[in-house]
C-alpha positions in Angstrom: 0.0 0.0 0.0 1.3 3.8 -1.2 0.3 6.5 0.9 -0.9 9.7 -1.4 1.6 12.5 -1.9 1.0 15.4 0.2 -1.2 18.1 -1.1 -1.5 21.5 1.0 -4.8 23.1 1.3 -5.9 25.6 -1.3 -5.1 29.0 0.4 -1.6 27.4 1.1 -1.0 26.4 -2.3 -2.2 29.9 -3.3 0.0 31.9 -1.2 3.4 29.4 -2.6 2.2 30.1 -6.1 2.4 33.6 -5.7 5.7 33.4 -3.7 6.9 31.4 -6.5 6.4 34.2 -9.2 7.8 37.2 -6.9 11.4 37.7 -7.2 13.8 36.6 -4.4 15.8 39.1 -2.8 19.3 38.1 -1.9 20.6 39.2 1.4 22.0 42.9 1.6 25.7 42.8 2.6 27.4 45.7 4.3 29.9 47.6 1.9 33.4 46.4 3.0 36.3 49.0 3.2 39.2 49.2 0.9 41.4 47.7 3.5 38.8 44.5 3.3 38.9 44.3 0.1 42.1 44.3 -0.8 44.6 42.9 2.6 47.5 42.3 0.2 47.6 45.1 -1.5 47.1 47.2 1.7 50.0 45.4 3.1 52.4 46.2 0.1 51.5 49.9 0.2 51.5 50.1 3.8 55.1 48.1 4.2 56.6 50.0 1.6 55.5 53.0 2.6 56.8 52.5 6.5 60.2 51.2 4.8 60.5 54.1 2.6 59.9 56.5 5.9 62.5 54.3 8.1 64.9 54.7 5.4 64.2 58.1 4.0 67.4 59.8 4.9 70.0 57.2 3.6 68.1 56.4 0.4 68.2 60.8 -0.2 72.0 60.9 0.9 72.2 58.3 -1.5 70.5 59.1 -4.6 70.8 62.9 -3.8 73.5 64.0 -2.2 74.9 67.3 -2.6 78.4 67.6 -3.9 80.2 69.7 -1.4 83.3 71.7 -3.0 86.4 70.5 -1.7 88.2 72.4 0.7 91.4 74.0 -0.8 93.9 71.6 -0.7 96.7 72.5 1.7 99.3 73.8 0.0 102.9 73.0 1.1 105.9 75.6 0.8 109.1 74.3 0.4 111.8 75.7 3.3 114.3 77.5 2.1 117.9 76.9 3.3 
């Protein structure tokens, strides 16, 4: 012996017809920040940019360093006898 498949009553099946043919909205997400979105790229910019601050002065003595003139060479006399 089968037992019948289950039919809901006729207001029920009403009300999931029309559920059926109204669009399903998908759950609303808060906006994320940049930093969220994007953790490696936050960590390069924000590593390079504390490594360029640490080492600020050496890399601008290195790549610009001012030429200071030479202080006149000392200039010996010879002794005369």
């Amino acid at each position: 012996m089968q037992t019948p498949p289950y039919k809901p009553p006729k207001e029920l099946q009403d009300i999931l017809d029309q559920q059926a043919t109204q669009r399903k909205r998908t759950a609303q997400l808060p906006k994320r920040n940049w930093i969220q979105r994007n953790p490696r790229a936050f960590q390069l910019t924000f590593i390079t940019g504390s490594l360029l601050v640490l080492f600020s002065r050496p890399l601008y003595d290195i790549f610009f360093e001012t030429s200071f003139a030479a202080p006149d060479s000392v200039v010996f006399e010879k002794r005369h006898k």
